[in-house]
C-alpha positions as CSV (number, residue, x, y, z in Angstrom):
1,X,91.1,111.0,105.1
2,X,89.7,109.1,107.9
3,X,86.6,111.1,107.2
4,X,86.1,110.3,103.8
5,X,86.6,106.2,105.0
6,X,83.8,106.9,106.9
7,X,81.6,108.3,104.9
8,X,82.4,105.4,101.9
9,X,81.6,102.8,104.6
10,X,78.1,104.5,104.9
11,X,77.6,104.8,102.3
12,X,78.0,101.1,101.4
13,X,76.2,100.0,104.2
14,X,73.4,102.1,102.9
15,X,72.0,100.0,100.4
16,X,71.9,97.0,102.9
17,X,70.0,98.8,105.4
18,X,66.6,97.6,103.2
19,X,65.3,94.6,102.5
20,X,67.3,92.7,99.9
21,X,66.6,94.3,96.3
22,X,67.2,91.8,93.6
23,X,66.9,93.9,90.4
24,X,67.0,97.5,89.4
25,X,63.4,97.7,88.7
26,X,63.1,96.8,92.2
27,X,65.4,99.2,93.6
28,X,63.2,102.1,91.2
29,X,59.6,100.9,92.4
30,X,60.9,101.0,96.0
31,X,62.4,104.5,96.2
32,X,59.7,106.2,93.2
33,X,57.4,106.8,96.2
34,X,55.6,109.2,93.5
35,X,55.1,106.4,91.0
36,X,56.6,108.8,87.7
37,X,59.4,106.0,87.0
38,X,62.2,107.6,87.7
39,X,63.8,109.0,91.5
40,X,64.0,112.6,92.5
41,X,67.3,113.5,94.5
42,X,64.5,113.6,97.3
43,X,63.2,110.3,96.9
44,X,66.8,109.2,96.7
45,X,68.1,111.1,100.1
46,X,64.8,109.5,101.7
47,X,65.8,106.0,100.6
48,X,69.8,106.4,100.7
49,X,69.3,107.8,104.0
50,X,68.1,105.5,105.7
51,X,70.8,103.6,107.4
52,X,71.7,106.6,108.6
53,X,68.8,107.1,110.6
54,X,68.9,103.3,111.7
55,X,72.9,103.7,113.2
56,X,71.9,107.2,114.9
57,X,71.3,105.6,117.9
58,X,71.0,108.4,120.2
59,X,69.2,110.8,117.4
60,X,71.7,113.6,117.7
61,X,72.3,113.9,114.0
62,X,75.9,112.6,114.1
63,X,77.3,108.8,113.3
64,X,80.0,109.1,116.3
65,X,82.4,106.3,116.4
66,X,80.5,103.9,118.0
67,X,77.9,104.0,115.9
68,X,79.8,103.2,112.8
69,X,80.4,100.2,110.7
70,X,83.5,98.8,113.0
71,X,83.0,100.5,115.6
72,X,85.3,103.3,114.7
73,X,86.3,106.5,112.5
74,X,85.7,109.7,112.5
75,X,82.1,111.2,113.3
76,X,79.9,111.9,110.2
77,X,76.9,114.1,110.4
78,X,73.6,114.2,108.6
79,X,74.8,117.0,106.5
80,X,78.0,115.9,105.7
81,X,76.0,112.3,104.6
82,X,73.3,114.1,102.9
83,X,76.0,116.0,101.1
84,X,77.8,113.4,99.9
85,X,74.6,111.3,98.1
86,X,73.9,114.5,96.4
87,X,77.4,114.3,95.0
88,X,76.4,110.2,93.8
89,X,73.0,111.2,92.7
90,X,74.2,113.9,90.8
91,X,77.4,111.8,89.2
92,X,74.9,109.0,88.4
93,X,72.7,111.7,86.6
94,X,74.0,111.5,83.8
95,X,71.5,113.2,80.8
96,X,71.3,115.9,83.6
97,X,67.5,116.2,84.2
98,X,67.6,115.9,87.7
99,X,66.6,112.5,87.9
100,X,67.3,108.8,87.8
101,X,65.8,106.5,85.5
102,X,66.2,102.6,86.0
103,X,70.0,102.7,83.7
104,X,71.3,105.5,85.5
105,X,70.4,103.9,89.1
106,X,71.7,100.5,87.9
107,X,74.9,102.2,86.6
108,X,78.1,103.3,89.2
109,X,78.8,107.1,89.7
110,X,81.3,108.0,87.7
């Protein structure tokens, strides 16, 4: 359990970790780094991933306590965090093409 409250404060934080994104379109230009219109799960792990790389402070891969929002919880690791935004991306997927056009990125996972 304590796990999983770390990884949903990550993955809040996430989002944050960039400049401020006004609008949807915004958020789609930024992470499309191939310029198609829509975001590959890679183009979102690059993007979503992020914060991650920014709270690993020692580069070891794992978010230990310290290093999390707070100041506490249990340790997540890259894979774990990777993990989990492949679970969103895919929820948020919803036509099942593996991509996300600029509805499905504005709209929650289910």
């Amino acid at each position: 359990m304590r796990r999983h409250i770390a990884l949903t404060a990550l993955l809040l934080v996430t989002p944050l970790a960039h400049a401020q994104v006004q609008a949807t379109d915004e958020y789609l230009a930024r992470m499309d780094t191939d310029g198609d219109g829509r975001v590959s799960l890679e183009e979102y792990l690059d993007w979503m991933g992020y914060a991650f790389e920014q709270m690993d402070r020692d580069g070891d891969g794992v978010l230990s306590a310290d290093e999390l929002p707070g100041g506490k919880g249990t340790p997540v690791t890259r894979e774990e965090h990777r993990q989990r935004l492949t679970e969103r991306f895919h929820r948020q997927d919803r036509n099942g093409d593996g991509h996300l056009d600029a509805r499905e990125l504005a709209a929650p996972p289910l």
